[in-house]
C-alpha positions as CSV (number, residue, x, y, z in Angstrom):
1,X,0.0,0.0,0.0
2,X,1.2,3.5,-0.9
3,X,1.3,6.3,1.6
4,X,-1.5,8.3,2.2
5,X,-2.2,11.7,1.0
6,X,-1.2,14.1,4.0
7,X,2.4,13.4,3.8
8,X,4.5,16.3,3.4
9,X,8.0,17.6,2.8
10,X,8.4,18.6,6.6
11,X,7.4,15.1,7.5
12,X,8.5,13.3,5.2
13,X,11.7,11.4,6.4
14,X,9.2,10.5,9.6
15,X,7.6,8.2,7.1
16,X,8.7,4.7,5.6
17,X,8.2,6.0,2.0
18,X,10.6,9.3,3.0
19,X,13.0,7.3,4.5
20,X,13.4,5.1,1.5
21,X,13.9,8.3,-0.4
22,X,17.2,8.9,1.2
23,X,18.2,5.2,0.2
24,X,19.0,6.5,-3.0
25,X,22.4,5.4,-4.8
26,X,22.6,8.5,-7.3
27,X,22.5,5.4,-9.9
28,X,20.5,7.9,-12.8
29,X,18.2,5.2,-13.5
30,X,15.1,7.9,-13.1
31,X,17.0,10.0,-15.5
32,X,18.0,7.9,-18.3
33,X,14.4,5.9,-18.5
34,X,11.8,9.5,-18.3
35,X,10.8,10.6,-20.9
36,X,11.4,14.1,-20.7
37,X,14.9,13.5,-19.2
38,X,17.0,15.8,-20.8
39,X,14.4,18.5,-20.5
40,X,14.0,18.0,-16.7
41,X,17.0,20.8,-14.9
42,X,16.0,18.5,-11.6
43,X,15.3,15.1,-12.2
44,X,14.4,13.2,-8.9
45,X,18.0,11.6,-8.5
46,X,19.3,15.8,-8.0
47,X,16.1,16.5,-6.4
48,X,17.1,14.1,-3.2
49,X,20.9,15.1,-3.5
50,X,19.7,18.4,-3.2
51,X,17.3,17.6,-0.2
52,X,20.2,15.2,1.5
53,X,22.3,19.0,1.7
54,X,19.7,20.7,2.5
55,X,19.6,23.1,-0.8
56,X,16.2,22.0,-2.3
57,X,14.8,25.8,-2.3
58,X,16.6,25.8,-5.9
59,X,14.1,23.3,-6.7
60,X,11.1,25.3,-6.5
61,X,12.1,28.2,-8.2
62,X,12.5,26.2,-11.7
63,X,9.4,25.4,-13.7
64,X,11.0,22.4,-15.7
65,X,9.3,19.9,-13.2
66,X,6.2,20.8,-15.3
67,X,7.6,18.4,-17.6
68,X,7.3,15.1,-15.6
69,X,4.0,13.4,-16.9
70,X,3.8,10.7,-13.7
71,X,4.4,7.9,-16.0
72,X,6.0,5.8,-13.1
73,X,8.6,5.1,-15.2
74,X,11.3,6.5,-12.9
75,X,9.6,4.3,-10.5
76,X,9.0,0.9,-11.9
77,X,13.0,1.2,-12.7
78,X,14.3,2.7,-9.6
79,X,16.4,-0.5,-8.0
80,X,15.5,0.6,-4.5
81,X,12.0,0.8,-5.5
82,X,11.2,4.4,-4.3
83,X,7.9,5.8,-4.9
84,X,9.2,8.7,-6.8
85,X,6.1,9.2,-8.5
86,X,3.7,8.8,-6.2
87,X,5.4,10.5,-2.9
88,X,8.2,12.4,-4.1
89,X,7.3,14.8,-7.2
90,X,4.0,15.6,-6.4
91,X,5.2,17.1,-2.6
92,X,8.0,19.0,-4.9
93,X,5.0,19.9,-7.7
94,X,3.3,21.7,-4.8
95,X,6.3,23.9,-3.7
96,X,7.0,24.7,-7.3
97,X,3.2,25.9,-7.9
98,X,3.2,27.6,-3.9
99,X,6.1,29.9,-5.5
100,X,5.3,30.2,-9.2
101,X,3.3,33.6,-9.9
102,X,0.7,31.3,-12.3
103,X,0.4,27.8,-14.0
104,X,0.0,27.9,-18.2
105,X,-3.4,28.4,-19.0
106,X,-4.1,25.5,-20.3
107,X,-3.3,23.5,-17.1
108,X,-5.0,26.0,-15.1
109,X,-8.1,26.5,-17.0
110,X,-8.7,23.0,-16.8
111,X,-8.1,22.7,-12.7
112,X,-10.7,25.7,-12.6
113,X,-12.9,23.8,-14.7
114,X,-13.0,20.7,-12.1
115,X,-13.6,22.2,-9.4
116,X,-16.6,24.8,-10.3
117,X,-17.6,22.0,-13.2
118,X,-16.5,18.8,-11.8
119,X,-14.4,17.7,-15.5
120,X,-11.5,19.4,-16.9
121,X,-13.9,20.8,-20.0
122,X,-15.7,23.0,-18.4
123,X,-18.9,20.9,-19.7
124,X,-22.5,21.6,-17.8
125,X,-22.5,18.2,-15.2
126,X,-26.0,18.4,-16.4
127,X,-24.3,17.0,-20.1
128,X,-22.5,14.4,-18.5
129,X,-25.3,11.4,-19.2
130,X,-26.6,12.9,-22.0
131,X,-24.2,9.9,-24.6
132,X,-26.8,7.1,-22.5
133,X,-29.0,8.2,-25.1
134,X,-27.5,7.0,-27.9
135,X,-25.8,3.8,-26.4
136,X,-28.3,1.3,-28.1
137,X,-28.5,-0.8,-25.0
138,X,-30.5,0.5,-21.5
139,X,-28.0,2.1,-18.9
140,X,-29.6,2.8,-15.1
141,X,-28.7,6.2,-13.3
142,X,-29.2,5.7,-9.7
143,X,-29.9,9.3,-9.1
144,X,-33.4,8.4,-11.0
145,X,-33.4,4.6,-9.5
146,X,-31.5,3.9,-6.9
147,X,-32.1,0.0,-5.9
148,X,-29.2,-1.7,-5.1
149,X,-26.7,-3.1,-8.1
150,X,-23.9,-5.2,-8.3
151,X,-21.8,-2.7,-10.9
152,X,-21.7,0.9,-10.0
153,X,-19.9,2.3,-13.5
154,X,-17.9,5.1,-12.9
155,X,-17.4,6.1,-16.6
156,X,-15.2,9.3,-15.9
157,X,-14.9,12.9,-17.6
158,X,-13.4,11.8,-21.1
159,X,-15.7,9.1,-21.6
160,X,-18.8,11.3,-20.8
161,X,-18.1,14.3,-22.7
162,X,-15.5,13.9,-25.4
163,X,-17.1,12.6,-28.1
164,X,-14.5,9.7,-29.3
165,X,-15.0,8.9,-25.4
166,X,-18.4,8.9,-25.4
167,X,-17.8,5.7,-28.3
168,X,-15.8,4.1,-25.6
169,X,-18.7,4.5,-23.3
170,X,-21.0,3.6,-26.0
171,X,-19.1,0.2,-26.6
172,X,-18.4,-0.8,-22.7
173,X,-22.2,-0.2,-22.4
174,X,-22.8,-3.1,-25.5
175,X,-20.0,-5.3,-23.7
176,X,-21.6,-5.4,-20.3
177,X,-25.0,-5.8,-21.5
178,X,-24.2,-8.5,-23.4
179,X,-22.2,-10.2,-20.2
180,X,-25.7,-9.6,-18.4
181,X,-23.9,-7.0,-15.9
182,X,-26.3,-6.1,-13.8
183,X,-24.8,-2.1,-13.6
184,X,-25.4,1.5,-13.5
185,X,-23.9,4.8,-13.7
186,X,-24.0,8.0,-11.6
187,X,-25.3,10.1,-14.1
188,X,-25.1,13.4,-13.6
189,X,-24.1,13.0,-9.9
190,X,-20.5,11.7,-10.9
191,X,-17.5,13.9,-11.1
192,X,-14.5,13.7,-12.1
193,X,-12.4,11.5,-9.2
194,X,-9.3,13.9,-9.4
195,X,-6.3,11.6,-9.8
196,X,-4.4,14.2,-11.8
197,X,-4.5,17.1,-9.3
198,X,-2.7,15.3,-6.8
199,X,-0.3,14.2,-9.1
200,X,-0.3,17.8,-10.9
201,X,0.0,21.1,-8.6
202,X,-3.1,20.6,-6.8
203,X,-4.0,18.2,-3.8
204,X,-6.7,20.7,-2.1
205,X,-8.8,20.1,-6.0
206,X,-8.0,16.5,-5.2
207,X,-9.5,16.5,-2.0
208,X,-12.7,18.3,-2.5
209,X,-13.5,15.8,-5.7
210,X,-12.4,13.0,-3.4
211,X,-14.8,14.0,-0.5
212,X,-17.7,14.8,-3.4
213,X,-17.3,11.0,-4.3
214,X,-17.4,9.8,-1.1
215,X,-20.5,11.3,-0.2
216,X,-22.2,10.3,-3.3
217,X,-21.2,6.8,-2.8
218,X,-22.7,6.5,0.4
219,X,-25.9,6.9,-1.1
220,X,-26.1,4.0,-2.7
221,X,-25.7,0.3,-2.4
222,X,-23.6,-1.5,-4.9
223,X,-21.2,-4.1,-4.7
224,X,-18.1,-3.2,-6.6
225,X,-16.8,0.0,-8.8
226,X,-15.4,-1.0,-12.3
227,X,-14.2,2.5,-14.2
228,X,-13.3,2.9,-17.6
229,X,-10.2,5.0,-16.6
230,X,-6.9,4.2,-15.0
231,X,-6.4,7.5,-13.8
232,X,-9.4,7.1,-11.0
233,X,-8.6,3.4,-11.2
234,X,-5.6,4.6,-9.4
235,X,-7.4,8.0,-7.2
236,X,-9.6,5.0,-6.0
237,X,-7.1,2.0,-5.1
238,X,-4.0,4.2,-3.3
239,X,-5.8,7.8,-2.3
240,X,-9.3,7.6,-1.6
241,X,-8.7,4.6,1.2
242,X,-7.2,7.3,3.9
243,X,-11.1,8.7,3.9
244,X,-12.8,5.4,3.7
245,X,-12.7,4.2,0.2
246,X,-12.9,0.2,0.9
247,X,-14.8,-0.7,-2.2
248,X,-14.1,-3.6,-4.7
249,X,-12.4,-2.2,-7.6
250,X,-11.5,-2.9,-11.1
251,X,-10.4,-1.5,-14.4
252,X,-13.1,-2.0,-17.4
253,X,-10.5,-4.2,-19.2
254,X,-9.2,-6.7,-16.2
255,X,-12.9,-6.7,-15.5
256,X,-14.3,-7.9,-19.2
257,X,-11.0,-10.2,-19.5
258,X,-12.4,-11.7,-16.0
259,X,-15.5,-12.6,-17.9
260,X,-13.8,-13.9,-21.1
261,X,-14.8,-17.2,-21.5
262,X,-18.3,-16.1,-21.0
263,X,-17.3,-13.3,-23.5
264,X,-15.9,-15.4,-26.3
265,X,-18.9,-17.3,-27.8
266,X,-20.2,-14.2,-28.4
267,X,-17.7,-12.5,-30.7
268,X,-18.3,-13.5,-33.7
269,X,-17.9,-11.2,-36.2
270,X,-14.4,-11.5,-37.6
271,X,-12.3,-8.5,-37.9
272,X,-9.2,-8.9,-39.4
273,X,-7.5,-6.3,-38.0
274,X,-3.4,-5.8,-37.3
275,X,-3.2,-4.3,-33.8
276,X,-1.1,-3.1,-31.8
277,X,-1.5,-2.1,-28.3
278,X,-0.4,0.7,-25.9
279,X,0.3,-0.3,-22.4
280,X,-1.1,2.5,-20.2
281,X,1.1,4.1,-17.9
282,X,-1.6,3.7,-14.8
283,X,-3.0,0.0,-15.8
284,X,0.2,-1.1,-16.8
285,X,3.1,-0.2,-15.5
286,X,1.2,1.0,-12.5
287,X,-0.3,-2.0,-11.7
288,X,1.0,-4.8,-13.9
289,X,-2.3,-5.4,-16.0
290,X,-0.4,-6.5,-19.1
291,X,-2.4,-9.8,-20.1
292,X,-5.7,-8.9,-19.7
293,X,-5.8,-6.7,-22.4
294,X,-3.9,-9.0,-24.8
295,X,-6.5,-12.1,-23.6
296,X,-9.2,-9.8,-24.9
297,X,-7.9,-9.3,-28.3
298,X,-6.4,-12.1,-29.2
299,X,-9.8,-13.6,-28.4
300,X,-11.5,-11.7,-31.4
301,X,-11.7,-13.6,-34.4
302,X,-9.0,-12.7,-37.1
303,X,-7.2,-9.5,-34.7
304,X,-3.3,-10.8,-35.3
305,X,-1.7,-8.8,-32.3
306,X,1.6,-7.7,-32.6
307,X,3.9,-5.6,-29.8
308,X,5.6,-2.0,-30.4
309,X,9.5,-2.2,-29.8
310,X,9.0,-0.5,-26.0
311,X,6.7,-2.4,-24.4
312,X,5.1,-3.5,-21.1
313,X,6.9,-2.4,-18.4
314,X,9.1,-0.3,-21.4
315,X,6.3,1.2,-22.7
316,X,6.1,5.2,-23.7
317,X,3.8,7.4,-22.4
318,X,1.3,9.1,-24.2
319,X,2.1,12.0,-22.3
320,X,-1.1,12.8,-20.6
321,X,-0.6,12.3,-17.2
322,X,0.7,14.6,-14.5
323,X,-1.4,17.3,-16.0
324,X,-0.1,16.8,-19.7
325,X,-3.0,16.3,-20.7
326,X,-3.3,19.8,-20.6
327,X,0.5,21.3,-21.5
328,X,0.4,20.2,-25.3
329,X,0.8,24.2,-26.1
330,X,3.0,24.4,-23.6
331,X,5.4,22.1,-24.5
332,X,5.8,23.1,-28.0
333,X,7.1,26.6,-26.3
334,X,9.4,24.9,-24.9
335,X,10.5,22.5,-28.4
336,X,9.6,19.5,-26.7
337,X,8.6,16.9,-28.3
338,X,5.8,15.1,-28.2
339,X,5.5,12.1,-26.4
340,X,2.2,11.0,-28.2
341,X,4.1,12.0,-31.2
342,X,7.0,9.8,-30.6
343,X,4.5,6.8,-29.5
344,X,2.8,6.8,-32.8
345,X,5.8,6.5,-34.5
346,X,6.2,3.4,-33.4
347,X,3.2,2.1,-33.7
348,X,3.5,2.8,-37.7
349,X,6.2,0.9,-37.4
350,X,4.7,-2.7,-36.5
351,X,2.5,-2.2,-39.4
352,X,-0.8,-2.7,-37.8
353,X,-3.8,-1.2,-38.8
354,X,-5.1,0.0,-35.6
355,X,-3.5,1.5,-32.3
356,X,-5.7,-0.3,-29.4
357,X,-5.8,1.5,-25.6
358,X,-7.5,0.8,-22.5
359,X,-7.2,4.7,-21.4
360,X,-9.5,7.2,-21.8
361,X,-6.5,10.2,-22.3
362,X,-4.7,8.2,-25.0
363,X,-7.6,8.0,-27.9
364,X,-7.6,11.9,-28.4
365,X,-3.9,12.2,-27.6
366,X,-2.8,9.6,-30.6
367,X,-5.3,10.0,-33.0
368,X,-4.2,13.4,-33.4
369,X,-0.5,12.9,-33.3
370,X,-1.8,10.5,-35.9
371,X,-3.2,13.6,-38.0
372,X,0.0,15.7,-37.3
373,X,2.3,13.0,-38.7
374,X,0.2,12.0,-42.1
375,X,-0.2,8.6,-40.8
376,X,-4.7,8.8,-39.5
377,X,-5.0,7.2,-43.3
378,X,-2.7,3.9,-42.6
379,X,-3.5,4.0,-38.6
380,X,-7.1,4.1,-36.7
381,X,-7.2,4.3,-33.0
382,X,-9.9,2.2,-30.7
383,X,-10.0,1.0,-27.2
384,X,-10.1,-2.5,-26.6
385,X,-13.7,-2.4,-25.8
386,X,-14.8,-0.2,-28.8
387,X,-13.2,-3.4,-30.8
388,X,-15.0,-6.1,-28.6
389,X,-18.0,-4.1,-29.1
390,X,-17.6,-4.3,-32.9
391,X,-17.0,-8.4,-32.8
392,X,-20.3,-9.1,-31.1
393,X,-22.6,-10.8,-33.4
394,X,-25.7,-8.5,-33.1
395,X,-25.0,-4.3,-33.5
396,X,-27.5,-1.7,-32.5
């Protein structure tokens, strides 16, 4: 279990997790495997040298720390297996934002926009069910009838109001009905679950959306929360606990590959696609969901699956995470490149028709990295459950 989210700078080496931290061998293996390591002035390895002599002020006055995306990467490779992601940036993210005169305005338009809004777009929350209506199977919202079910759906911001999302949520609606999930959705009562402000610049955002949740899920009875994104996938497994969280929990994917056998009769339409698939940051590397989503399409008839050069545990990040979801504009201020740029290029590479995820930043992020490059003619992009959806025998 990861620590819990009052930990501080000024307690910090009173905790297991911050005493860890000072373990560090100066080894460079955060450096060499970020992704933005040679744009980062203070990658974590100098941000602990700094703290071990007591000089980490210089930290906080630099605004390249913007650029870590909290892809875990520096921690899955880390050999004494310090939570640098989930402990140690975020507590120097604060200090950077507590002394910066203002964040770009991308990031900060879309931290305003969760917290009057309750998702990053600014959408009314009165929009937030409206896809239901064109979802082709019947979807309960407990706020209109609450009895008790077995799946409460958290379907998340991108999934609700972006329209490629709202496909995804479309599809995972077909998948579970056709499963027989006995499930609903929050409707316009759900917000987003705030994973990215406490891994951005903002953990008093990510504690008003996590005691919003909270106190809408008490209202209801249900027995466990599947979600279609890894970012509250993770907000719900290592933050929400320290206020009471004790829900069963699962990802969309490991959920539907759970159910596969039952699954598998059913798809039969044969697709005949090349794919190649993106190992999320959070599901992945995160929390080592690596076969699951492989099980499910290699089970459609005629997908040949084939693996990017960096993969699994290797993978690269679409760069959406840490608040990069919203820094695209910012980055290219800066020349960097982009990391959904440089994904897609591999992808190309395997020769597969279509880029499958099991996130909902990443469908946005490479079809238009796609579009930039010249390659959205050879290359389509489609979560794994927009392509289950699209095997099953009968369509809407």
């Amino acid at each position: 279990m990861e620590p819990p989210c009052e930990i501080t700078l000024e307690n910090l080496f009173h905790t297991p997790e911050g005493r860890r931290v000072l373990t560090c061998l100066q080894c460079g293996a955060c450096v060499a495997t970020c992704p933005y390591g040679e744009q980062m002035d203070y990658p974590p390895r100098r941000i602990i040298a700094l703290l071990r002599a007591g000089l980490v002020e210089k930290v906080f006055t630099n605004d390249s720390l913007l650029a870590c995306v909290a892809c875990y990467a520096c921690k899955a490779k880390c050999p004494r297996q310090i939570d640098l992601t989930g402990v140690l940036l975020p507590l120097a993210k604060e200090q950077v934002l507590a002394r910066h005169p203002e964040l770009p305005a991308e990031l900060q338009k879309a931290l305003e926009n969760k917290l009057r809004y309750g998702n990053p777009m600014g959408e009314s929350p009165r929009k937030r069910a409206a896809w239901t209506a064109t979802a082709g199977v019947p979807i309960r919202q407990l706020p209109t009838d609450p009895r008790p079910v077995d799946v409460l759906w958290f379907v998340e911001c991108y999934c609700s109001f972006y329209p490629r999302g709202q496909d995804n949520a479309r599809a995972t609606a077909r998948v579970m009905h056709a499963l027989g999930v006995d499930f609903a959705i929050l409707g316009n009562e759900e917000k987003c679950a705030g994973e990215c402000g406490r891994l951005t610049w903002e953990p008093g955002l990510f504690d008003t959306l996590m005691d919003y949740n909270m106190t809408v899920f008490s209202k209801y009875k249900f027995n466990r929360i599947v979600t279609s994104c890894p970012h509250a996938y993770d907000a719900f497994k290592i933050r929400y606990p320290i206020v009471g969280f004790n829900y069963a929990l699962e990802h969309t994917t490991p959920y539907v590959a759970r159910h596969l056998e039952k699954l598998r009769p059913l798809l039969k339409r044969r697709l005949d696609y090349t794919v190649t698939y993106q190992d999320s940051c959070c599901l992945g590397r995160h929390n080592n969901f690596y076969d699951e989503p492989r099980a499910l399409l290699t089970a459609i008839p005629g997908v040949k699956l084939v693996d990017m050069t960096h993969n699994r545990v290797n993978s690269i990040c679409c760069g959406g995470g840490g608040g990069g979801m919203w820094l695209d504009t910012y980055y290219k201020t800066k020349g960097y490149e982009r990391l959904s740029e440089r994904r897609v290029k591999e992808a190309v590479a395997t020769g597969a028709d279509v880029l499958a995820v099991s996130c909902d930043y990443e469908i946005s992020r490479f079809e238009d990295a796609l579009k930039v490059l010249g390659h959205d003619k050879k290359m389509v992009v489609r979560d794994v459950m927009e392509l289950l959806a699209e095997s099953l025998e009968v369509q809407p």
